[in-house]
Backbone as CSV, one residue per row, in Angstrom:
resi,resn,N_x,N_y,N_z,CA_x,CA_y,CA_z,C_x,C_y,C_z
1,UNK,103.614,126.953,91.070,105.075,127.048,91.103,105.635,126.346,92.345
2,UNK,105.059,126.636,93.339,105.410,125.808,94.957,105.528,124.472,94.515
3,UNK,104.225,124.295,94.144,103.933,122.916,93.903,104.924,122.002,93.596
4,UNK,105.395,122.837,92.204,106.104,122.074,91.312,107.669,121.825,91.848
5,UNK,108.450,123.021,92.643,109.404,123.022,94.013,109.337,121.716,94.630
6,UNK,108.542,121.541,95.422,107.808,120.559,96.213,108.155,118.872,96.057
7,UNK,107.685,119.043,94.469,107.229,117.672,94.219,108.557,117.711,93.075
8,UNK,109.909,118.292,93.256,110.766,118.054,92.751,111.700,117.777,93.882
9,UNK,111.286,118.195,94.863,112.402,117.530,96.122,111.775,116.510,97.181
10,UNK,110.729,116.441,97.553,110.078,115.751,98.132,109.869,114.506,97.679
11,UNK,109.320,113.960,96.812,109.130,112.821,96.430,110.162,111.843,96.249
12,UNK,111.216,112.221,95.987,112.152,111.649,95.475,113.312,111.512,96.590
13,UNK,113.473,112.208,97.635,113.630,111.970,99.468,112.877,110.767,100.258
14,UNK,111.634,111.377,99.609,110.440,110.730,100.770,110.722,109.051,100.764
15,UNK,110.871,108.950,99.102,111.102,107.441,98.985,112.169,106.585,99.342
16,UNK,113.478,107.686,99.070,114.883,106.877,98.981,114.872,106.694,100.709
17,UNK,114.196,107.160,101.351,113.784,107.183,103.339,112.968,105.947,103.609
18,UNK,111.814,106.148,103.246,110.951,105.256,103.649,110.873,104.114,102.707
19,UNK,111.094,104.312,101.346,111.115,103.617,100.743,109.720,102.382,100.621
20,UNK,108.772,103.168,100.130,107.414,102.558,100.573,106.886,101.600,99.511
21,UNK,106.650,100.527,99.324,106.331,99.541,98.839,104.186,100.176,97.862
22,UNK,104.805,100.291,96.639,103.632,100.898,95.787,103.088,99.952,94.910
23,UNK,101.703,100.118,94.482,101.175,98.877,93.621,99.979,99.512,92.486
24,UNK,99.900,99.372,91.737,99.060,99.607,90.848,98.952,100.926,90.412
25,UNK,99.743,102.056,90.249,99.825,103.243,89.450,99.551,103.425,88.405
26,UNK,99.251,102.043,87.925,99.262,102.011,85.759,97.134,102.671,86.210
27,UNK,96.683,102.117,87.446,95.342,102.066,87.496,94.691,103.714,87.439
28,UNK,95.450,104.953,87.767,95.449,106.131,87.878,95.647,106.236,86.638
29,UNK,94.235,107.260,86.058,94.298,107.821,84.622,94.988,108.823,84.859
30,UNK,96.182,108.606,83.544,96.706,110.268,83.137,96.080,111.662,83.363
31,UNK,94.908,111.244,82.974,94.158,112.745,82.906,92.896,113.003,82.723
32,UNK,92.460,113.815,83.265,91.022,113.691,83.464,90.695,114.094,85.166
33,UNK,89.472,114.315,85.762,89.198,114.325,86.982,88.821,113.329,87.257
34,UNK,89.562,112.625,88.616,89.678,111.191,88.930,88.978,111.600,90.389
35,UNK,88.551,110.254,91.059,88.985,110.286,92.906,89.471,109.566,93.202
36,UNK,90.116,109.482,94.583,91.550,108.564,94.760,90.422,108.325,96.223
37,UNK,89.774,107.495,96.569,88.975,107.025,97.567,90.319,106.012,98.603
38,UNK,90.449,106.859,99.689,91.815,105.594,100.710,91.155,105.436,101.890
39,UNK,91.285,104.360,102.841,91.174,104.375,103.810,92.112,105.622,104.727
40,UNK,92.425,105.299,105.546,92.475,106.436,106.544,92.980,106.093,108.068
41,UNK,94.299,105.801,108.249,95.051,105.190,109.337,95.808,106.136,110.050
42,UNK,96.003,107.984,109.482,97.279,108.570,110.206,96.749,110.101,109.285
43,UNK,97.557,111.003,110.172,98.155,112.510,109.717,98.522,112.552,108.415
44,UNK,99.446,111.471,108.176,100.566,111.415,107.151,99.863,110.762,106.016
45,UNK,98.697,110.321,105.604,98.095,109.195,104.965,97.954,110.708,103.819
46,UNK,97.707,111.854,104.092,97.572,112.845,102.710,99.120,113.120,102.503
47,UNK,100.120,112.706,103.063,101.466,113.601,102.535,101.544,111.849,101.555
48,UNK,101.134,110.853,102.284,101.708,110.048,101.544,101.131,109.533,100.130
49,UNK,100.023,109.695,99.908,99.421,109.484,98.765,100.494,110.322,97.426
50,UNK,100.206,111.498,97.759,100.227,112.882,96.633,102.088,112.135,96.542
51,UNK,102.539,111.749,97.664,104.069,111.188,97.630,104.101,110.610,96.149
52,UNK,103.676,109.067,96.282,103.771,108.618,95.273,102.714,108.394,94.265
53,UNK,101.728,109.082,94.099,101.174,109.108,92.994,101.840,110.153,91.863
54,UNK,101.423,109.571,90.222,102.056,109.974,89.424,101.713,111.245,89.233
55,UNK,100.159,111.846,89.560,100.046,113.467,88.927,99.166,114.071,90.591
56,UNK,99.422,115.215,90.508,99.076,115.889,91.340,97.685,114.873,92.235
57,UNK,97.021,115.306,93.333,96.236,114.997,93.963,96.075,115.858,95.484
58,UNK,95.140,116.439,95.067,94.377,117.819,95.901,94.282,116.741,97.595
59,UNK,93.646,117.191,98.510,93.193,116.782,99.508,92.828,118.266,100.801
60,UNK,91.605,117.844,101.301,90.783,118.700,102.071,91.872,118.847,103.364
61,UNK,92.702,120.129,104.213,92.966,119.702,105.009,92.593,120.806,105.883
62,UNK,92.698,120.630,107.336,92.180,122.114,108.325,92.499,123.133,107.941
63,UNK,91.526,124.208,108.073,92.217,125.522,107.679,92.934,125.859,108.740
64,UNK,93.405,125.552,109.366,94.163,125.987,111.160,95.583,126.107,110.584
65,UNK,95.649,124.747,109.745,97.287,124.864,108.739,97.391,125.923,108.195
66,UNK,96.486,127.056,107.959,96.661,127.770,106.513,96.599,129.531,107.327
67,UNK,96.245,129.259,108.753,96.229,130.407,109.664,96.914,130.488,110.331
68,UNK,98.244,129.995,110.435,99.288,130.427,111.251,100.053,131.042,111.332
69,UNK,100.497,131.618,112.365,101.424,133.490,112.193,102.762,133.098,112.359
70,UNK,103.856,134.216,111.972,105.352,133.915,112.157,105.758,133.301,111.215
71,UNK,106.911,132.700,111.727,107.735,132.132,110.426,107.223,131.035,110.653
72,UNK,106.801,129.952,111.581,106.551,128.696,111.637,104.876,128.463,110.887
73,UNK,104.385,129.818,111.570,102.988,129.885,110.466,103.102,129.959,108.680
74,UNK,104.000,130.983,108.718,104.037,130.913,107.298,104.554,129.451,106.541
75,UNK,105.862,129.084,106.984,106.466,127.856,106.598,105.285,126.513,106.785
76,UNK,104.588,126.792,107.457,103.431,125.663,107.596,102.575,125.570,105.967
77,UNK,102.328,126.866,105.950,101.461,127.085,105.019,102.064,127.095,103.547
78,UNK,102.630,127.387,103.900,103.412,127.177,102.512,103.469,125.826,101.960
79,UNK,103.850,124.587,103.202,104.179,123.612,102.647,102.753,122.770,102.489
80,UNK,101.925,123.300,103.340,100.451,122.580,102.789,100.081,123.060,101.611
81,UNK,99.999,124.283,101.408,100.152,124.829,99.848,100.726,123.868,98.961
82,UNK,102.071,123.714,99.361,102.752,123.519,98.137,102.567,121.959,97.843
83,UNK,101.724,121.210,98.811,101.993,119.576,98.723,100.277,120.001,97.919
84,UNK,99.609,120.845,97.635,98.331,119.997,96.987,97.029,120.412,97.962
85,UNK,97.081,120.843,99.004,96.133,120.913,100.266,95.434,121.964,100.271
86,UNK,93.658,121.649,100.261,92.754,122.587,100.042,92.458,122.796,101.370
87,UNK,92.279,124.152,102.221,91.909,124.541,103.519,90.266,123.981,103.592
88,UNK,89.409,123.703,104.650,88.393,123.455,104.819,88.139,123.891,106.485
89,UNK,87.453,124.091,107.063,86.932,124.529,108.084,85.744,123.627,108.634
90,UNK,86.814,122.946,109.539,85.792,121.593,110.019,84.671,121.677,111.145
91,UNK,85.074,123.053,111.414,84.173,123.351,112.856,83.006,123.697,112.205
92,UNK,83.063,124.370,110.941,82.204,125.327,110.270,80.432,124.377,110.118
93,UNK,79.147,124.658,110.491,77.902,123.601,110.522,78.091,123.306,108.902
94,UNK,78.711,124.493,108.481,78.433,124.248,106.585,79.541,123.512,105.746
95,UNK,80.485,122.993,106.987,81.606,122.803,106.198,81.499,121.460,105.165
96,UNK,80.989,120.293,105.783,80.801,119.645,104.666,80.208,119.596,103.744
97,UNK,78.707,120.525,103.408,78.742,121.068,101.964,79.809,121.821,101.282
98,UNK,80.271,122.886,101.818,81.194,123.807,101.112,82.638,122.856,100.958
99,UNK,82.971,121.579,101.693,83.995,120.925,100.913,83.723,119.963,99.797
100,UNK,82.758,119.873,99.500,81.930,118.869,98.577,82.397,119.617,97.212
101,UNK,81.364,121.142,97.372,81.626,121.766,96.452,83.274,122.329,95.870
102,UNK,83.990,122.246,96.884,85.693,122.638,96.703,85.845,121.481,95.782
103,UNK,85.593,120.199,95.882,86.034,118.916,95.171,85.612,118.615,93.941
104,UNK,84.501,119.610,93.625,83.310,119.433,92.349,84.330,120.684,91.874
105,UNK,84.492,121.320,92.316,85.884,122.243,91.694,86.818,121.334,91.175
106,UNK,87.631,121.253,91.974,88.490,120.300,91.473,88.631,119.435,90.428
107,UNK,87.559,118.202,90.421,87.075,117.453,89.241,86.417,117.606,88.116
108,UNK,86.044,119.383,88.116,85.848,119.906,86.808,86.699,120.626,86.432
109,UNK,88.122,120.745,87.044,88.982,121.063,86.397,89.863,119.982,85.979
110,UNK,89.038,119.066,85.959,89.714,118.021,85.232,90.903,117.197,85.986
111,UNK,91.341,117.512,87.434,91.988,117.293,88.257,91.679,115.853,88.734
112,UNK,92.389,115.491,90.064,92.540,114.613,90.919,91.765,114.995,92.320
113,UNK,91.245,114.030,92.804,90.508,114.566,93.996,90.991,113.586,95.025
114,UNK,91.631,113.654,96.366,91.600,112.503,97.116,90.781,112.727,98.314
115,UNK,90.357,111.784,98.849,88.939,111.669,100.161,89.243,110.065,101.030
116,UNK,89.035,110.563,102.325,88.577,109.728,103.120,87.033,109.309,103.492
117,UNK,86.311,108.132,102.460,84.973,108.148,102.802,84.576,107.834,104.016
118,UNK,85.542,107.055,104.946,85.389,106.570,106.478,85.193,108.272,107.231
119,UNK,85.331,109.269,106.752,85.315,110.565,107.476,86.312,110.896,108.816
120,UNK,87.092,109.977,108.939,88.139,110.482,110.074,89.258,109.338,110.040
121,UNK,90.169,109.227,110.960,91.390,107.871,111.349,90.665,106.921,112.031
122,UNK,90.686,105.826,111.663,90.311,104.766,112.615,91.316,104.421,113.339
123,UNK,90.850,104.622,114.718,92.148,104.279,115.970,92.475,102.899,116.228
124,UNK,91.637,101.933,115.420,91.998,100.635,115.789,91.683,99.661,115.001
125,UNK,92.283,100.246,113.366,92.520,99.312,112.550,91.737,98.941,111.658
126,UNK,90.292,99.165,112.603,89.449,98.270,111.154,88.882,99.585,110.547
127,UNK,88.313,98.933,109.632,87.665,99.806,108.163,86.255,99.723,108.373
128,UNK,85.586,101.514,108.498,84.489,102.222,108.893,83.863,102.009,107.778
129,UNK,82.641,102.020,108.289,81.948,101.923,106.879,81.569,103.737,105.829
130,UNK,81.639,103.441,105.046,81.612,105.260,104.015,80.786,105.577,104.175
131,UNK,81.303,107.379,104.189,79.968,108.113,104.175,79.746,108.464,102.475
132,UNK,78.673,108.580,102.188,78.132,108.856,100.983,78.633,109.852,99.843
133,UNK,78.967,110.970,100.755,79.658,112.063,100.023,80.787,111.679,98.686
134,UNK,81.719,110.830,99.148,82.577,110.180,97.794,81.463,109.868,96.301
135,UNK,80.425,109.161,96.920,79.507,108.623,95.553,78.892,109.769,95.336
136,UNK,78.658,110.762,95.934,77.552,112.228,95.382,78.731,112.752,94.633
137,UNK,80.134,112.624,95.221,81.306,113.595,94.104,81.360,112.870,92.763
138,UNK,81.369,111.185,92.606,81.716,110.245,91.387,80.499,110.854,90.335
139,UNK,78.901,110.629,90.993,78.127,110.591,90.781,77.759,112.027,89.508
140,UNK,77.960,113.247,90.649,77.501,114.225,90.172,78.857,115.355,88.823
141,UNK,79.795,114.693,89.161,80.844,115.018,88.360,81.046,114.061,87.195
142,UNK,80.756,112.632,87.238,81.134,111.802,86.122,82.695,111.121,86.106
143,UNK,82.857,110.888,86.847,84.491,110.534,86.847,84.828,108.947,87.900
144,UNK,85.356,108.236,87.291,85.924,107.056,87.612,86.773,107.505,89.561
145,UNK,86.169,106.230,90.198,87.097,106.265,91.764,88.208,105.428,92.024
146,UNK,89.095,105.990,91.920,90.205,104.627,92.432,90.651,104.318,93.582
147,UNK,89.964,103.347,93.996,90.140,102.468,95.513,91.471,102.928,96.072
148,UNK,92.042,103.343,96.883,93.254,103.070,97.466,93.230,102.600,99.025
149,UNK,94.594,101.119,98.629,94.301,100.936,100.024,95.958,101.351,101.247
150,UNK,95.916,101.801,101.801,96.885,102.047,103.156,97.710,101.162,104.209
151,UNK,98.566,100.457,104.268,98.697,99.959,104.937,100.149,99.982,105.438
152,UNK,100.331,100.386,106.774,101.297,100.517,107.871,101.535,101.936,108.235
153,UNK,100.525,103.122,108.111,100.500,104.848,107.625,100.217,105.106,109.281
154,UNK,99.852,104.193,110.018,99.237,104.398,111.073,100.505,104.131,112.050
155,UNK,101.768,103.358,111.899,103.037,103.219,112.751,103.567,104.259,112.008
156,UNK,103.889,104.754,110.981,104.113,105.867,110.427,104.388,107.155,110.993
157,UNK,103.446,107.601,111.260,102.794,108.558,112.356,101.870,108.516,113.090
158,UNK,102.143,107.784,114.245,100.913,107.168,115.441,100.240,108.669,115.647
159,UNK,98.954,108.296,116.277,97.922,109.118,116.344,98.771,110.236,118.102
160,UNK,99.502,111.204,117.639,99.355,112.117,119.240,101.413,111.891,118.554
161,UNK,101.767,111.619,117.645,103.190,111.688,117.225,103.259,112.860,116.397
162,UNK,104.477,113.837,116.600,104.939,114.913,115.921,105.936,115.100,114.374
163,UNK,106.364,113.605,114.765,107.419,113.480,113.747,107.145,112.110,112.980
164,UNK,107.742,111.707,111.624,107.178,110.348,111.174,108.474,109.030,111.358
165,UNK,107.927,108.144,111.671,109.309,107.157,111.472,109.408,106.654,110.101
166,UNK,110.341,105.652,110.463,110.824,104.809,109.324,110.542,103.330,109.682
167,UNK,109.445,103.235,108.981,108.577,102.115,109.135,108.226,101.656,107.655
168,UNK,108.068,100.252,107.478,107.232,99.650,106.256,106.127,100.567,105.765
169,UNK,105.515,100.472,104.491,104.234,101.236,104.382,104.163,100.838,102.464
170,UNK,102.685,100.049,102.599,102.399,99.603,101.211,100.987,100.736,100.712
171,UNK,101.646,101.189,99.528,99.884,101.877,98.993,99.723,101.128,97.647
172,UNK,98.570,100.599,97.695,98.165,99.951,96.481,96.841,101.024,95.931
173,UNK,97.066,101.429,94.246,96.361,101.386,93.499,95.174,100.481,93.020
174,UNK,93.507,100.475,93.448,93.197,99.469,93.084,92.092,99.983,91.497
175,UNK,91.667,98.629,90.751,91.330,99.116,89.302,89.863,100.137,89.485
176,UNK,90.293,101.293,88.616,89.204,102.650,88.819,88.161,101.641,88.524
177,UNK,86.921,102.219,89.414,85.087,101.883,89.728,84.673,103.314,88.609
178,UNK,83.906,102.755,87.761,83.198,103.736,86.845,81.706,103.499,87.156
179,UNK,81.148,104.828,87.348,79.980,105.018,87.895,79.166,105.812,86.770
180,UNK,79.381,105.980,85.805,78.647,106.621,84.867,77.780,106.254,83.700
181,UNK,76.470,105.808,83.934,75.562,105.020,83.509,75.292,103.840,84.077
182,UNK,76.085,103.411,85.071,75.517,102.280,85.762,74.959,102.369,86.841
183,UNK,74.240,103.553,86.937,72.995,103.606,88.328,71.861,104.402,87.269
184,UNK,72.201,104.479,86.165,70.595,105.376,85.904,69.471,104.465,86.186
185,UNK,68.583,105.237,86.439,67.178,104.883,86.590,66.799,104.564,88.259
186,UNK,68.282,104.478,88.893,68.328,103.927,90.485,67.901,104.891,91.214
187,UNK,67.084,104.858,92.381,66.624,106.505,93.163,68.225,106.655,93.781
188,UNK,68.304,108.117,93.895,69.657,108.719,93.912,70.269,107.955,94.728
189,UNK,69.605,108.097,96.120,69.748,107.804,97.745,70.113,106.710,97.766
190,UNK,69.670,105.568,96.961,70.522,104.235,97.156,71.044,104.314,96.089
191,UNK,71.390,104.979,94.780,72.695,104.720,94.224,73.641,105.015,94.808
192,UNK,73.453,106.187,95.864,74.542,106.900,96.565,75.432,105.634,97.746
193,UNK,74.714,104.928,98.249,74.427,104.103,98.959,75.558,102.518,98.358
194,UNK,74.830,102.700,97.071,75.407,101.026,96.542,77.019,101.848,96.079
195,UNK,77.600,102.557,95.361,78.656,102.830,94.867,79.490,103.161,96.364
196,UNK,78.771,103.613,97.254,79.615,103.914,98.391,80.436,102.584,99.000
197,UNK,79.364,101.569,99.269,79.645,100.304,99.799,80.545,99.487,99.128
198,UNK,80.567,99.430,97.738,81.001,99.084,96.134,82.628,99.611,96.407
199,UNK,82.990,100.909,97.074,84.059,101.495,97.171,85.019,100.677,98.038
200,UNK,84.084,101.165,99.242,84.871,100.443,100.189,85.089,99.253,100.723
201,UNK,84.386,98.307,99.944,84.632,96.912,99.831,86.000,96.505,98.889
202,UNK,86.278,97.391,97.864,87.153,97.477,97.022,88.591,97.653,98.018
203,UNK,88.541,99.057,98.709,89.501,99.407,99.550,89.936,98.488,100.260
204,UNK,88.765,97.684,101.545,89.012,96.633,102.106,89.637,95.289,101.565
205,UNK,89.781,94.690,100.502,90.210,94.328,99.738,91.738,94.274,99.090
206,UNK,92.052,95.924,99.589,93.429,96.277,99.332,94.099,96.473,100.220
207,UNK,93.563,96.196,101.671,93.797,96.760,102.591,94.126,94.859,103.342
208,UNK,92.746,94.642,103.687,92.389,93.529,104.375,92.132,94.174,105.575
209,UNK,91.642,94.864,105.835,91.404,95.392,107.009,90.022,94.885,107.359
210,UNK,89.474,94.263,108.582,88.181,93.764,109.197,87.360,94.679,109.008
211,UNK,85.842,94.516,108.570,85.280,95.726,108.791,84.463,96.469,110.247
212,UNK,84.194,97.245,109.987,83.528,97.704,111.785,81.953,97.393,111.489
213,UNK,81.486,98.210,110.859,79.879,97.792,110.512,79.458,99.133,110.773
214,UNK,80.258,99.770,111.383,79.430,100.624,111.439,80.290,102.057,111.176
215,UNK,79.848,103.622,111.387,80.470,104.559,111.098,81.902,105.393,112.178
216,UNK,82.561,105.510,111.497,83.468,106.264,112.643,82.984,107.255,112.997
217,UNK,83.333,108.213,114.207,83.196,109.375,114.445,84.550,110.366,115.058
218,UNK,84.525,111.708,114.623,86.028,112.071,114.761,86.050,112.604,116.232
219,UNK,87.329,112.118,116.624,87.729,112.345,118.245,88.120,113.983,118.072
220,UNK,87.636,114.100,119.154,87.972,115.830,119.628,89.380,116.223,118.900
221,UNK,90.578,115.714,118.692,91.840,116.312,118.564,91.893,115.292,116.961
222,UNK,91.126,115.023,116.643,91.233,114.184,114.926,91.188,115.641,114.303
């Protein structure tokens, strides 16, 4: 019910404001459990997806949002609630299994899943190489990934900013990667491996972003 509140006033603000330059939506299946694989430039990179995509789209966010007291706690929570936002507990040693499994939820309910395979913000632009976890969710659920790429999310809401500007900002849809029958017979570990790379070459692509080569790691206050 929030939800649906939400995404009857929000979306339709968010745009006539920022007015963000969108591309390829026809590429997002109607229905079914999808993943929406994006790079990862800002805070705002999960308000802005679920913005303009056409059907709902979940995303992992701190449970710290979902524990706050008072009215500013509650009103917090509410609105991560109501935009789509699954709590996760990043401190937790278990947390990235137990968000894996939140997402294998998700995509067997036939839902939308969105993920950052780079695993955090890149502070300087270029594009991290993926962690695996995206291809174990495609993999082990059966469901098509759609590349998304990000670009200008990071002037948006600079990294240590409270509030968002009004800045350019393009999200392109790129065409869903179907992973279902085209690794049988492959040992898991490098199918996991080739669809990951497969992803984010796609992203980069939509992005143009340089690549790093190597993995990000999340800064103390990410």
């Amino acid at each position: 019910m929030l939800y649906r509140v939400l995404h009857t006033v929000v979306p339709p603000v968010a745009k006539a404001i920022w007015r963000p330059t969108v591309h390829g939506v026809e590429n997002i299946p109607a229905t079914g459990g999808v993943i929406l694989a994006s790079n990862h430039l800002s805070f705002a990179d999960s308000m802005v997806i679920p913005i303009v995509a056409p059907r709902r789209v979940a995303f992992l966010a701190k449970s710290d949002y979902f524990t706050g007291t008072g009215v500013k706690g509650t009103l917090q929570r509410a609105w991560f609630e109501g935009m789509g936002m699954l709590p996760v507990d990043r401190d937790d040693s278990k947390a990235a299994i137990a968000s894996l499994d939140v997402a294998l939820e998700v995509l067997g309910r036939g839902e939308a899943f969105g993920i950052y395979p780079e695993g955090t913000r890149s502070r300087d632009g270029r594009l991290y190489r993926g962690r695996t976890g995206v291809a174990h969710l495609a993999l082990t659920a059966g469901v098509p990934v759609v590349p998304v790429g990000l670009v200008g999310t990071d002037k948006l809401q600079p990294v240590g900013s409270s509030l968002p500007k009004v800045v350019p900002v393009t999200v392109s849809f790129g065409a869903p990667i179907e992973v279902v029958g085209r690794y049988d017979g492959v040992p898991l570990g490098r199918a996991r491996r080739e669809v990951t790379d497969l992803i984010m070459a796609a992203i980069g692509e939509l992005t143009g972003q340089v690549p790093a080569g190597v993995y990000n790691e999340r800064a103390p206050d990410a």
